[in-house]
C-alpha positions as CSV (number, residue, x, y, z in Angstrom):
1,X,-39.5,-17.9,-8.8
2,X,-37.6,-19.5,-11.1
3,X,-33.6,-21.0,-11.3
4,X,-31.9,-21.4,-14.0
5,X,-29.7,-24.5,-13.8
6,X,-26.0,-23.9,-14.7
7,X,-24.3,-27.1,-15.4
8,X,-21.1,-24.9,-14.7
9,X,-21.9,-23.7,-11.7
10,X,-22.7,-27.5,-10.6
11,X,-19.2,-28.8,-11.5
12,X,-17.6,-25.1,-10.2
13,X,-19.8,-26.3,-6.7
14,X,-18.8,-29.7,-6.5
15,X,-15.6,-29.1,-7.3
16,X,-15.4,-27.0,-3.9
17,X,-16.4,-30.0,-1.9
18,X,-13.9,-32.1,-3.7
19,X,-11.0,-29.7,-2.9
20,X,-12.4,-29.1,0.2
21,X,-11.1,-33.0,0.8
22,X,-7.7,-32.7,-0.2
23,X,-5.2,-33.3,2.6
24,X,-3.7,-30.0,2.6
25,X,-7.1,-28.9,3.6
26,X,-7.9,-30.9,6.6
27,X,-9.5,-33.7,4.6
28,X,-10.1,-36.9,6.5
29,X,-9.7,-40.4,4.8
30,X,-11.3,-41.5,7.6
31,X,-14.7,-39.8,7.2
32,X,-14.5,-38.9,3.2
33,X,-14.1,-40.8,0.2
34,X,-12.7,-38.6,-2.0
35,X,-10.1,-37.9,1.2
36,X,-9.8,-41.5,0.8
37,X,-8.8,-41.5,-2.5
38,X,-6.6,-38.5,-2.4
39,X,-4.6,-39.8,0.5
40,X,-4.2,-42.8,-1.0
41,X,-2.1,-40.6,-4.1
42,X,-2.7,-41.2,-7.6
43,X,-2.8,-44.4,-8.1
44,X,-6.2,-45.1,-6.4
45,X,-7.9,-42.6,-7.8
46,X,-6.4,-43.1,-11.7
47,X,-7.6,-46.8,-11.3
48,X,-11.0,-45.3,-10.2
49,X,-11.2,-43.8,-13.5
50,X,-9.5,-46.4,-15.7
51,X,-12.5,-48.8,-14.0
52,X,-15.0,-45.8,-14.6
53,X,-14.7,-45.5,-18.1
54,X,-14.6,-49.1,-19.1
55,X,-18.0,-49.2,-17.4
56,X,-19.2,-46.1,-19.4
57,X,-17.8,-48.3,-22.5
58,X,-20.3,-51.7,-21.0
59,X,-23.5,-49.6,-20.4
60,X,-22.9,-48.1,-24.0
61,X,-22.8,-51.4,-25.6
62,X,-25.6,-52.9,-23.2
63,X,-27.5,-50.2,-24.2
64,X,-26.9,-51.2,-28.0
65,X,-28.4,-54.7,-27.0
66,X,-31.8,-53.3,-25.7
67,X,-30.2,-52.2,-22.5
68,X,-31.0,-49.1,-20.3
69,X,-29.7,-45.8,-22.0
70,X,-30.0,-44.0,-18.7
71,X,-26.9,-46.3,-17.2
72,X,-24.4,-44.6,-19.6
73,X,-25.0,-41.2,-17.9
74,X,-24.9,-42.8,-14.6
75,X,-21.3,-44.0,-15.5
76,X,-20.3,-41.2,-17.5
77,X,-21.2,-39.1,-14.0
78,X,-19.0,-41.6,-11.7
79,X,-16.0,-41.1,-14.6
80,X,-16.5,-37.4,-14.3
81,X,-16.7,-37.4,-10.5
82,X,-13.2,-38.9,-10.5
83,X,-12.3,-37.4,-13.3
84,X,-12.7,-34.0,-11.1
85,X,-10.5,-35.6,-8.0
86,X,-8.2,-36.1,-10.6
87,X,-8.1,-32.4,-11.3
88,X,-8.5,-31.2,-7.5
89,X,-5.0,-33.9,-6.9
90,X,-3.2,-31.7,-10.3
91,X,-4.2,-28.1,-9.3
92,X,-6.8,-28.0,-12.1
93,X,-10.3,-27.4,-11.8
94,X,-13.5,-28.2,-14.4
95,X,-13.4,-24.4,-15.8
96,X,-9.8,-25.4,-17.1
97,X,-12.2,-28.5,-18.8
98,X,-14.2,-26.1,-20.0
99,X,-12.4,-23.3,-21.4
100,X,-9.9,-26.1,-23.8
101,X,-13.6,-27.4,-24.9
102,X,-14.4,-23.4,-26.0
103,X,-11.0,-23.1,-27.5
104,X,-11.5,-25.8,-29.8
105,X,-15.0,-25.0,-30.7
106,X,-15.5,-24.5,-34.2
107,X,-12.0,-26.9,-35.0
108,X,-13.0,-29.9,-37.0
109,X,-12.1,-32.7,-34.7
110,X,-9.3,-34.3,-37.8
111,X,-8.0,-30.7,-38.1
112,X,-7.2,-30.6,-34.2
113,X,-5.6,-34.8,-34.1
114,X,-3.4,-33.7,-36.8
115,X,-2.4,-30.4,-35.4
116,X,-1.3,-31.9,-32.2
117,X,0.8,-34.9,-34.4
118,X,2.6,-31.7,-35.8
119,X,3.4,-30.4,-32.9
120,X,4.4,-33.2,-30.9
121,X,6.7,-33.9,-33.9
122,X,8.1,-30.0,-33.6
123,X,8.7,-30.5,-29.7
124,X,10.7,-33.7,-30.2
125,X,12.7,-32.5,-33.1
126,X,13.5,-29.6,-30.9
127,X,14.3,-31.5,-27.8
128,X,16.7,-33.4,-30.3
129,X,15.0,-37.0,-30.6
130,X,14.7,-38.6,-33.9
C-alpha cells in the first residue's frame, strides 16, 4: 500500500505542533523550543530567522565553491521551521503561504515588483504623505 506524500499536508501537520507550543495553549519554554522561542516574543524568534537565512545564503555560495548542495536544503528547512513560528506567533499559518504563491502563479515576477510600487505609491498618496 502505497502514500502519497503531500508536502502540504507536512507543513499543515507541523504547523499543529508548532501552535500546539504557543503560550496560550499550555506551551512550556521549559520543555519546548519553539515554546522557548515564542515566550521569549518576537525578537528571539525574528533573529532565529534573520541568522537562518544568512546561513541558507553561506551553504549557497559554499556550494558554488565545490561545497555540499544538500546543506542549502538543510538551511532552507531551519529558515522555514522558523519561518512557521513566525506565522503560529501572527495568527497565520503555511496554507496562507501557499494560497499568496497560487495567486501569483502565472504573474511575471517584474509585473508583480512593480504592481506592488504602484500600490504602495496609491496608499501613501491616500494616507496624505508626499
Amino acid at each position: 500500500m502505497s502514500t502519497e506524500h503531500n508536502s502540504a499536508d507536512s507543513l499543515a501537520a507541523l504547523a499543529s505542533v508548532i501552535e500546539s507550543r504557543l503560550p496560550a495553549h499550555g506551551g512550556d519554554p521549559q520543555t519546548s523550543y519553539v515554546a522557548r522561542l515564542l515566550h521569549k516574543g518576537p525578537d528571539a524568534f525574528l533573529k532565529k530567522i534573520g541568522e537562518e537565512a544568512t546561513e541558507v545564503v553561506m551553504a549557497a555560495k559554499d556550494a558554488d565553491h565545490g561545497g555540499d548542495h544538500r546543506k542549502i536544503v538543510c538551511e532552507v528547512a531551519d529558515l522555514w521551521f522558523h519561518s512557521m513560528i513566525a506565522l503560529a506567533h501572527y495568527g497565520l499559518r503555511p496554507a496562507d503561504v501557499i494560497a499568496e504563491l497560487e495567486r501569483r502563479e502565472g504573474t511575471s515576477g517584474i509585473e508583480e515588483k512593480a504592481l506592488r510600487k504602484v500600490k504602495a505609491r496609491e496608499a501613501q498618496v491616500q494616507g496624505g504623505t508626499p
